[in-house]
N, C-alpha and C positions, 0 to 999 in steps of 0.2 A: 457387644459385637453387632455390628450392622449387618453380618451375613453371618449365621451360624457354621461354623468348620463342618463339612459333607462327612466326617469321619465319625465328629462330635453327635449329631447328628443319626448316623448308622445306630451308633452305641448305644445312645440314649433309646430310641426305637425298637433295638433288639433285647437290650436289659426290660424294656416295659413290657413287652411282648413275653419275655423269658418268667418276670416276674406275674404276669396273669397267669400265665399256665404253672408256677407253681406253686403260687395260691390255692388257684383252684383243685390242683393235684394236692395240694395239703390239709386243706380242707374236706375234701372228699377223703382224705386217711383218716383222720383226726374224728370226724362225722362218723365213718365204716366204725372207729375202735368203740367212740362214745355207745354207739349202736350196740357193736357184740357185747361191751361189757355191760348195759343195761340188763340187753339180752339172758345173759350169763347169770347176772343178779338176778333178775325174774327166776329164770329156771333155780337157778341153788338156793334162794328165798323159797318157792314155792315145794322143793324136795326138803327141807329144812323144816317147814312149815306142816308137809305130809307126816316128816317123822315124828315130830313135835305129836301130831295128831294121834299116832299109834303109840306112843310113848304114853298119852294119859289117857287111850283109850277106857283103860280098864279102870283105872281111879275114878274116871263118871261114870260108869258103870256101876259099880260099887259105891260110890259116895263117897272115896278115900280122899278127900280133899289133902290130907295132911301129905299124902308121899305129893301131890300137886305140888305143894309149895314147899318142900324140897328138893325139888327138879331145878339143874344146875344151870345158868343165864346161856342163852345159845349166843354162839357167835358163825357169821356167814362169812366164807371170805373166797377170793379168787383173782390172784395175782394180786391184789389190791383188799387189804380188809373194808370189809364194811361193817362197820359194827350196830349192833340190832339194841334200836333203843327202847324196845317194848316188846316185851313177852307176855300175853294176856292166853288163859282158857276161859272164856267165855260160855254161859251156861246155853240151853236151847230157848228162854225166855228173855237172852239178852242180857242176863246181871254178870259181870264179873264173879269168875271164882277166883283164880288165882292172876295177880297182878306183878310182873316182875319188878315194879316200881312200887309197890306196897302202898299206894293211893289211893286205889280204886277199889280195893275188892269190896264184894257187898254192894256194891253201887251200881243201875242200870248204865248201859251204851247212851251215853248221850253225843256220842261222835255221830255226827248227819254220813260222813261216809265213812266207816268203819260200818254204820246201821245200813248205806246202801249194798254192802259187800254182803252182808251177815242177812239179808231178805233174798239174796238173791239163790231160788232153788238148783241148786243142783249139786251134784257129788262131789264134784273137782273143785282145788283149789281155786281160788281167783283172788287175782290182785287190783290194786290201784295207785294210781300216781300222784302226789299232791304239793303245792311247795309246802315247806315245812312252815314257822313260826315267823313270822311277819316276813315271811316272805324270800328268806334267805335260802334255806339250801330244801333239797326236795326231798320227798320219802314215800318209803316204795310199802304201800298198806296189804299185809299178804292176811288172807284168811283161807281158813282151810276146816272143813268139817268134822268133825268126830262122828265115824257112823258104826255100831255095833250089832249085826243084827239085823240090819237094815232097816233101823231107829237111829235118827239122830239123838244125841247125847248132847253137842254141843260143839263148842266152838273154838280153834287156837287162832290167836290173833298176834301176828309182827310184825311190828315197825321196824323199817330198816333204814338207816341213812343214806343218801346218796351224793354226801359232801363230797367223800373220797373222789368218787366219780368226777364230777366236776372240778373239784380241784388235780385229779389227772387229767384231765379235757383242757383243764387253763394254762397245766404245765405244758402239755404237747400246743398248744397255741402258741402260747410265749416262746417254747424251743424252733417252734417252726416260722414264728416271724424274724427271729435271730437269723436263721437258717438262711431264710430268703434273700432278707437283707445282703449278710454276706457273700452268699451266692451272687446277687445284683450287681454288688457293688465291683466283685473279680470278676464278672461276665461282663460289665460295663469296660472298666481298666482293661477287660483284653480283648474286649471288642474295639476300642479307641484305636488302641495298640494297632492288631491286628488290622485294622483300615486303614491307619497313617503310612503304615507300610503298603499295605494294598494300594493305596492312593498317591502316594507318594509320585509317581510315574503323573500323575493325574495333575498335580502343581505344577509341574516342568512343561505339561504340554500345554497347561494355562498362561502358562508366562513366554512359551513360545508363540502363541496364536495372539497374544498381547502383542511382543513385537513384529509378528507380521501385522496385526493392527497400526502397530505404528510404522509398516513399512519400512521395518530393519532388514536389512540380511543375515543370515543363521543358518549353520550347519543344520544336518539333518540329526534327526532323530535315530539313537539305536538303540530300541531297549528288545532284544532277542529274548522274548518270553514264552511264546507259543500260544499267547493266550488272548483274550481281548484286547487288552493292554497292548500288545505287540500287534495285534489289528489294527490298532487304533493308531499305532505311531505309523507304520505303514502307509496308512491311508492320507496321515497327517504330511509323511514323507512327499504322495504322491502330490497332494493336493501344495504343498509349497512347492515344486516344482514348475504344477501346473500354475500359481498362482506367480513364483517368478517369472513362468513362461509370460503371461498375461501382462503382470505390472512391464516385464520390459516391454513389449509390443505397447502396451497402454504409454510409455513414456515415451518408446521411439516413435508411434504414432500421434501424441502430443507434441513432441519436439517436431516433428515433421511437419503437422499442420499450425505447431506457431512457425515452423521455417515456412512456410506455405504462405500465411499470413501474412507474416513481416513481408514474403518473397511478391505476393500479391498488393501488398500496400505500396510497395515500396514501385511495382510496377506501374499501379496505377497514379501513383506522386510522382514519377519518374521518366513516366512514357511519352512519348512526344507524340500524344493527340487527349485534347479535351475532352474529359468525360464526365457524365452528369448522370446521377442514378434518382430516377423518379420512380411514384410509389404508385399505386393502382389509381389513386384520385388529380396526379398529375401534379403532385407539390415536389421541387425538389428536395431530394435529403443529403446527395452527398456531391461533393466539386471536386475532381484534385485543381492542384494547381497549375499545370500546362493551361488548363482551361483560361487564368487571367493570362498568360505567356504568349500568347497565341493567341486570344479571342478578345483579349481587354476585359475580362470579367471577372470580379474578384469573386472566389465562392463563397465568402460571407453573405456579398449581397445580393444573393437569389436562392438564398436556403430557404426552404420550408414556400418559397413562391410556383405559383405554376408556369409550366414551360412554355405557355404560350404568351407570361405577361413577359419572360424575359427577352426572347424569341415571336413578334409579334407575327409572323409568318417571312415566306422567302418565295421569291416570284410567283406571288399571289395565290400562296397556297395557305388555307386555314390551318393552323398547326396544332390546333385542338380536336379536330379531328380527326387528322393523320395522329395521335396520340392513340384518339379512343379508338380509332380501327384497329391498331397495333395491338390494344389490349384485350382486346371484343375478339380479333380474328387470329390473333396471334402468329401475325406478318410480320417481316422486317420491312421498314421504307427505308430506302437510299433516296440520296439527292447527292449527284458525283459534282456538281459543281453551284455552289450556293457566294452568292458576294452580299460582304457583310462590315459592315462599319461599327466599330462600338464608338462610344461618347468619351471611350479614356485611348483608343488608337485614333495617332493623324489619321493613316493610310488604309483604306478599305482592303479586306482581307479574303482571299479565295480559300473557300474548306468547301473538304465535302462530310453530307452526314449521313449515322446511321441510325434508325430508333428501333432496336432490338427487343423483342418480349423478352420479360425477365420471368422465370416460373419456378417454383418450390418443387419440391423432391414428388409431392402428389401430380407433378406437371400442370397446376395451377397457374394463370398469368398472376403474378402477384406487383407486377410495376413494368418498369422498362430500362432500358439504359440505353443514353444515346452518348455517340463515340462523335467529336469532331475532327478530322485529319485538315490542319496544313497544308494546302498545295503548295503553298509558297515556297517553304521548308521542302516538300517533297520535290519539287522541280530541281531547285538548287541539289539535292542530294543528288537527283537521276546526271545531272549534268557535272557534278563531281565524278558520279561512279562513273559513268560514260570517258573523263578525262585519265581516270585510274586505269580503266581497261585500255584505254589507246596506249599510256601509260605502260601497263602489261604488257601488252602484244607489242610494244619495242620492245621491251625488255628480254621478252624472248626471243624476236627478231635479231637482238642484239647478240644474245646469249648463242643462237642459231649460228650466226652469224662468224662468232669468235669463236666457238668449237669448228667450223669448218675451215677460220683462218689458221688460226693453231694449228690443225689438221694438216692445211695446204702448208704450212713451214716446216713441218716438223716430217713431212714426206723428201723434200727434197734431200738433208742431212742423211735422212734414211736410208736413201737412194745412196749415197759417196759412201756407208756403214756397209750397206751391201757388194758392191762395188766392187772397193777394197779387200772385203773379207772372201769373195767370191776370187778375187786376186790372189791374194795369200792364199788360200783352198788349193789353187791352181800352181801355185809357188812360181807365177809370174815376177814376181817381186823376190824370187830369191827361194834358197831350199827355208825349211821351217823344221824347228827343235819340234821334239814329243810335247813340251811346255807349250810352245806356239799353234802347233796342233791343237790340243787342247781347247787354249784361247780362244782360234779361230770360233771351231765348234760351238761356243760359248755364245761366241758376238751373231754368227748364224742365228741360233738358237732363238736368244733375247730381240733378234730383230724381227724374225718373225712374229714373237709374240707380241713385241714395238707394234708392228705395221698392223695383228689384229686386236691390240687397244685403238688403235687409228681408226681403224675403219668401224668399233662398235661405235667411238664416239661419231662419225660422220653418220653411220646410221643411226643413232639416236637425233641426231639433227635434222633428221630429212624424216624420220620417223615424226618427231612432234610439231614440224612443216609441212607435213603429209604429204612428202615430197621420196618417200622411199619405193625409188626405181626397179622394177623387174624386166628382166630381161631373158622372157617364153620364149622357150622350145620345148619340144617335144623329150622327155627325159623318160629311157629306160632303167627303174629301180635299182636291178640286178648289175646293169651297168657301173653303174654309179658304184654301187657296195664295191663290187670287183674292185673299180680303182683306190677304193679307198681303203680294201680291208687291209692289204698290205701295213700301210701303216700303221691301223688299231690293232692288230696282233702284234709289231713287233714295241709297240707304246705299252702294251698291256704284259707282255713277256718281260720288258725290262721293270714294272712292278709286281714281276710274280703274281700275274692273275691270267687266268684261265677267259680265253677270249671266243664266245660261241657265236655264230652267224646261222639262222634260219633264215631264209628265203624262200616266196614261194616263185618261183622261175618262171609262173603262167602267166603273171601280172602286167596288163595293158601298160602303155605307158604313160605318164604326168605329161602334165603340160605346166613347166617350171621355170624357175630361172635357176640354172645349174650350177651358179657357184652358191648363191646363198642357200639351196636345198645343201648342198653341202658342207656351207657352215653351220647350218640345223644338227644334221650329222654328228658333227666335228664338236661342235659345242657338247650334244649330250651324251658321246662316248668319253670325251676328256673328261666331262665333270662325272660319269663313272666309275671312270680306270682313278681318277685320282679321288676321288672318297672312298674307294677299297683297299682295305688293306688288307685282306685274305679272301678267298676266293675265287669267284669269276664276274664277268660281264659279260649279257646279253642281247645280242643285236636282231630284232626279229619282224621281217616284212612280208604283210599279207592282204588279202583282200578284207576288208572291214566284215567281219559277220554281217551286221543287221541293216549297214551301207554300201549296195552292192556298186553306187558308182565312187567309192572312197578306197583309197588303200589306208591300209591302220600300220604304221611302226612303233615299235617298240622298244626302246633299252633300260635295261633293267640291270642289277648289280646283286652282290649280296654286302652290303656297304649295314650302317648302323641305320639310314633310312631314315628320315624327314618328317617331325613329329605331324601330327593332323592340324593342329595350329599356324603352322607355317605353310601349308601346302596351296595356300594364294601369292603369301607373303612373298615368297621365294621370286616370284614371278615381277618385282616391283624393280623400278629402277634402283641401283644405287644397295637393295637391300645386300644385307649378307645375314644367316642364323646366326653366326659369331663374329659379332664382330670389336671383337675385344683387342687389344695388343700383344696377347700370347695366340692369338689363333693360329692354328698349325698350316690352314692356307690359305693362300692369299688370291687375290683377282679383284676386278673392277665392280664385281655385282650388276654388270651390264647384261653379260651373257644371256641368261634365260629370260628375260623382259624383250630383248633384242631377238631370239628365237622366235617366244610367241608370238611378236611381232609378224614376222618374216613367215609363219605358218598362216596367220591370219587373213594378211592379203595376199596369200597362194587359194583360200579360200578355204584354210582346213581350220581344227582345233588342238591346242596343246594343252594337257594336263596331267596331274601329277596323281598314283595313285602306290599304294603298298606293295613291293614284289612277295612272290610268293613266300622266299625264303627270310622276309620282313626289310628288305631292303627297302631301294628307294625305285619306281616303273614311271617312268616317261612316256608319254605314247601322244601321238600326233595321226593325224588325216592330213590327205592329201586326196584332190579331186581328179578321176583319171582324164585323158585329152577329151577334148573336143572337137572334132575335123575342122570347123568353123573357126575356133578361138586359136589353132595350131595356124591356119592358112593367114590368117589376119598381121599373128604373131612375127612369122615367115616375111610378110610384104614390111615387116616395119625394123627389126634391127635382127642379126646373128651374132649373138656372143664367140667370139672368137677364143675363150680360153688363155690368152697370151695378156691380160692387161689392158687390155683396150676392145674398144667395136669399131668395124666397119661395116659400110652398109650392104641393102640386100643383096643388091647387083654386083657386088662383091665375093667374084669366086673364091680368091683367099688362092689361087695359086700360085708359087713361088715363079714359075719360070724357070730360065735357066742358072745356074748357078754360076756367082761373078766372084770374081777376085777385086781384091780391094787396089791392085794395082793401077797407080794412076788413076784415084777416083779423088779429085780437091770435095773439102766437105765446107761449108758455113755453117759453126758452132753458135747459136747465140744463144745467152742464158745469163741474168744479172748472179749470180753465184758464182764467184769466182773461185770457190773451191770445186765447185763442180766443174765448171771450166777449162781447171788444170784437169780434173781426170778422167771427164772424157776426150779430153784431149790427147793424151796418154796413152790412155787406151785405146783409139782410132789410129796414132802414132804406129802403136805398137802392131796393127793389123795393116798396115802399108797405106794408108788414107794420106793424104796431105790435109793437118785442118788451119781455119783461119778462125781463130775465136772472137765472138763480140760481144760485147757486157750490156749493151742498148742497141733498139733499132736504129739508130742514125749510123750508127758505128758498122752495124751489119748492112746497112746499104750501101756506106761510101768501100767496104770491102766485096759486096755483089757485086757492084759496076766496076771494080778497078783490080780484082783476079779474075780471069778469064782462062777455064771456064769452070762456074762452078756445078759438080755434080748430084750433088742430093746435097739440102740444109736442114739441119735437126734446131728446131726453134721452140722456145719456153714462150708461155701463153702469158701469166702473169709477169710485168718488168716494167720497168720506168718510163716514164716520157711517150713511149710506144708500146701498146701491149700489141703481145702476138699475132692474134688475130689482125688486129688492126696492119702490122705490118706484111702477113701474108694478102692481105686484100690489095693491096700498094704491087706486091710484086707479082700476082695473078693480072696486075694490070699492065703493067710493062711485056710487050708481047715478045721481047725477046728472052724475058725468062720466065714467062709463064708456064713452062714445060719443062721443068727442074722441080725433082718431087720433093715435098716438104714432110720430114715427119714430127709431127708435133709432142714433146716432152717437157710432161707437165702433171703437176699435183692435182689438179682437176679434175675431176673425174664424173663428175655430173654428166648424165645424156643430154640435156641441152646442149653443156659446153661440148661433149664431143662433137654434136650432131652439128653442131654453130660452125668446129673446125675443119668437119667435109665438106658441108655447103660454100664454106669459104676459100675450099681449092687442096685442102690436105692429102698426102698420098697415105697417111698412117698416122696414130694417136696411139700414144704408151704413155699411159698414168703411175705416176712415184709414187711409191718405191717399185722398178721392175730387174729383174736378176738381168747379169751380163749376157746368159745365151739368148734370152728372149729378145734384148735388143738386137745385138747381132743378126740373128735370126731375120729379126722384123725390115730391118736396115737394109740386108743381101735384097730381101723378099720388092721393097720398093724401088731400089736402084733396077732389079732386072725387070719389074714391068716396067 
């Protein structure tokens, strides 16, 4: 095995360990027994040995040798016999008397230590130890005194073997290396054991930490242990985590900076100006290719050359050391217009350059890089963009242009819708069914909201012409709500909503133009009342807290309210938040784009904030008069409220009131539906009319009924526009004094102001309701 199993290992370690310690522990038993039963033998030899001595005390005393030698062979034993291979009484000169081996008697001690034991003086036994007969087993030499009297007598002498001994000392060896062995061998098997289990968690986290080496993906670890083990998967848990964390950031940051790379190669092979990247000693190293495109220079052939052999200089400037300055000082040089001929371009070429210090992350200069731009290239672009943008601004000129002529056709038809329905209302045309009712109500309705699609889009046109017209006066708040709240409660009653109005009534007055503050109004109560479906709307006009020359309004709903994401959006042309094919409602997405508009050049701000109740709050400013910007206001136009303006000098009062009897009118207007019905309708109020479809046709009927009283005349027509034709009859001095009221789709303050200066008695822009004409008509006939 090239790497030993960690289990294998354990076992083998703790069995060797196990087995020293119980050796050693066996050894020390084995040692302790050898010990005590030496011990043992000594002491029962030497009391054996005593008795012996009192036993023949008296036979040397007496000389009785005979009961000596039949004195019966001793035997010594304890637990273990040892049998006594010599029984000697030994006289006090050394000779044998009695010999249990019948060899000796009569013969002196010639044992060297039997005779060291037998000199030695004293009372008590005493033993010795020796090995036995070449050497094989040992024997335990006991001698013991005979003393009577306190005369020695002589001597008892026993040899005792101490085979037994040793061959119990060799059995408990042998039983105890058995022992160990066995032991080893079940303490090794259940130590293996026991670690492969224990370990086992230990290979799985190895072959997991293997395939995060090899940057696989892998579940996580669960081994619920409580222990290390389960520490350790934990931590292993935490650490692939951390380490997926890492590899993804490492891969999406690799992937990022090779998209980087490629994105950066690709810019510099791709970009349309020549670049050259030189190294600190001024050799180049690297060309894209715009550089031959553009300069004639292939980048093979000035790699690794210095930039001044390729670049010998440019209106006499050394280029080596405009290099070494760049790297020394760590300056950019420009040269915005440098003329340059290569040997592979016919046509001399206009670039400008730049030699940029190039520096290492230490902000070291480590080289440069010089960038060359194309004039040539850039001129041609500047005078394409130039032809796009002229380009553009027709097109929006164009686009202007067709929303306001759309506009202007789509007023007149408007005009005969209202007319008519205003008729029917009137049941001029006959009584009308509850159905016709109905209808009527319908066509009102749609036409109004017809005529304010019209006018957003006219004011989106004069909006992005910058051409959206105000028309200051002096505007009381309160006033205004007054007229208008009428309508928002009963708007807001018919969808079950709760309609409130705060005002503060102390509030100076604006300096506005009074119909479009009120379609500010009118826009953010409608989109209110109709995004609520339960609750109330809030209307509420005060002096600005923190602007004390601003009023601040506010309307506010308890609606589902307008996420934070939207709350710019809202305000864009054309946007709507849903704008899907099931959206529950509908409109042009003009509206609040057209508002903020119409706040902005009054000089306040519109925007959008959370109502209390998590709705949706609108709130706008508004800057109060100025005595200055009111009087200026004043000398230059009065909104009249009726459809139209006239000028300042212009009381606006009726006069006396006239009857239509006996009044001839001059109809002219190329719409010959219109034609028939204010014709009709002038008919119907005792006018005499004479209608014409063109001004040729209305002059040869001026000069040839007599006389005519007031002529109603269309601005835009054929062959002769309006104007043009009222300048024609302001000239003629015998009807210069016949008042013209001009009815027309136009609505611009130029055109108006173009039609007074040109002789007009009055201006009614399409679509206008039946009483306002009338109204307007009595009103110029009697000045």
């Amino acid at each position: 095995m090239k790497n030993l199993n960690i289990a294998f290992r354990i076992g083998v370690t703790t069995s060797a360990i196990t087995l020293i310690i119980m050796y050693v522990f066996a050894l020390h038993s084995i040692r302790g027994a050898e010990h005590i039963m030496k011990e043992s033998l000594e002491r029962v030899g030497m009391d054996r040995a005593k008795l012996t001595a009192r036993m023949v005390r008296n036979s040397l005393v007496i000389h009785d040798y005979q009961l000596i030698n039949d004195l019966p062979e001793i035997i010594v034993t304890h637990d273990v016999k040892f049998p006594v291979l010599e029984c000697a009484v030994i006289s006090d000169d050394f000779t044998y008397i009695v010999d249990s081996a019948g060899e000796s008697t009569g013969e002196s001690v010639t044992d060297e230590d039997i005779l060291k034991l037998l000199k030695q003086e004293t009372p008590e036994p005493r033993f010795l130890k020796r090995n036995g007969p070449q050497g094989k087993d040992e024997e335990l030499l006991i001698v013991a005194p005979v003393s009577a009297g306190g005369i020695n007598w002589g001597y008892v002498l026993m040899v005792v073997s101490m085979k037994e001994i040793n061959n119990h000392i060799s059995t408990l060896q042998t039983r105890s290396a058995l022992l160990i062995l066995v032991l080893t061998v079940l303490n090794l098997v259940f130590v293996i054991t026991v670690s492969r289990l224990a370990l086992r968690p230990l290979s799985h986290l190895k072959k997991t930490v293997d395939r995060l080496v090899r940057e696989e993906r892998i579940e996580k670890l669960s081994y619920d242990t409580h222990d290390e083990i389960g520490e350790l998967s934990n931590s292993i848990n935490e650490m692939m985590d951390y380490w997926h964390t890492q590899y993804e950031t490492r891969v999406r940051r690799q992937r990022e900076s090779d998209e980087q790379r490629r994105l950066s190669d690709a810019v510099v092979e791709n970009i349309n100006l020549g670049i050259i990247v030189i190294d600190r000693t001024g050799s180049i190293t690297r060309a894209n290719s715009s550089l031959e495109t553009h300069m004639g220079i292939r980048p093979g052939d000035i790699n690794q050359k210095k930039i001044w052999d390729v670049f010998p200089g440019w209106e006499s400037e050394n280029l080596e050391s405009i290099f070494n300055k760049v790297v020394t000082e760590g300056n950019i040089y420009t040269n915005e217009r440098v003329i340059y001929k290569s040997s592979q371009m016919a046509n001399e070429v206009m670039f400008n350059v730049s030699i940029c210090p190039m520096k290492d992350l230490a902000s070291e200069v480590m080289g440069a890089i010089a960038i060359f731009e194309n004039l040539t290239d850039k001129v041609l672009l500047e005078d394409h963009l130039l032809r796009v943008n002229e380009e553009l601004q027709r097109a929006n000129v164009v686009k202007s242009e067709f929303l306001s002529m759309v506009s202007h056709e789509l007023r007149t038809p408007l005009t005969l819708i209202k007319m008519y329905s205003s008729m029917l209302a009137e049941e001029k045309l006959g009584a009308l069914t509850p159905k016709q009712e109905k209808a009527v109500e319908v066509m009102n309705r749609r036409c109004k909201s017809l005529n304010e699609l019209i006018d957003d889009l006219l004011d989106l046109s004069r909006i992005e012409s910058g051409k959206l017209e105000l028309h200051r006066e002096e505007v009381f708040l309160k006033d205004l709500i007054d007229d208008l709240a009428c309508g928002y409660e009963s708007r807001a009653k018919a969808s079950e909503l709760a309609f409130f109005i705060e005002m503060d009534e102390q509030l100076p007055p604006v300096l506005a133009d009074k119909e479009k503050i009120s379609r500010v109004f009118n826009n953010l109560v409608e989109n209110a009342i109709k995004f609520t479906e339960e609750g109330s709307v809030r209307l509420r006009v005060c002096r600005h807290p923190s602007h004390k020359g601003m009023a601040l309004a506010e309307v506010s709903d308890t609606g589902p309210g307008i996420p934070e994401e939207y709350s710019e959006k809202v305000f864009e042309k054309f946007y709507q938040i849903d704008g899907s094919d099931t959206r529950k409602h509908g409109g042009s997405g003009l509206g609040l784009a057209i508002t903020r508009e119409i706040v902005s050049v009054h000089g306040g701000k519109l925007w959008l904030e959370k109502s209390e109740s998590g709705g949706a709050a609108f709130l706008f400013t508004l800057p109060f008069t100025d005595p200055n910007k009111v009087a200026e206001a004043a000398r230059k136009q009065v909104y009249t409220g009726a459809g139209g303006v006239r000028p300042a000098n212009d009381s606006g009062a009726h006069g006396p009131t006239m009857t239509a009897s006996g009044k001839n009118v001059l109809l002219i207007d190329d719409d010959l539906d219109f034609l028939d019905m204010m014709t009709d309708i002038l008919a119907e109020d005792g006018y005499t009319v004479f209608p014409a479809s063109d001004g040729f046709e209305a002059l040869s009927l001026l000069f040839s009924k007599d006389p005519i009283d007031v002529i109603l005349l269309d601005v835009t027509m054929p062959k002769i526009s309006g104007y043009e034709l009222l300048k024609m009859i302001k000239t003629v001095e015998a009807k210069q004094n016949i008042p013209v009221l001009m009815l027309t789709a136009s609505g611009l303050s130029d055109q108006i102001k173009r039609g007074y200066d040109t002789g007009a008695a009055g201006y009614l822009v399409k679509p206008f309701t039946l009483d306002i004409f009338k109204q307007t008509l009595i009103r110029i006939i009697s000045e």
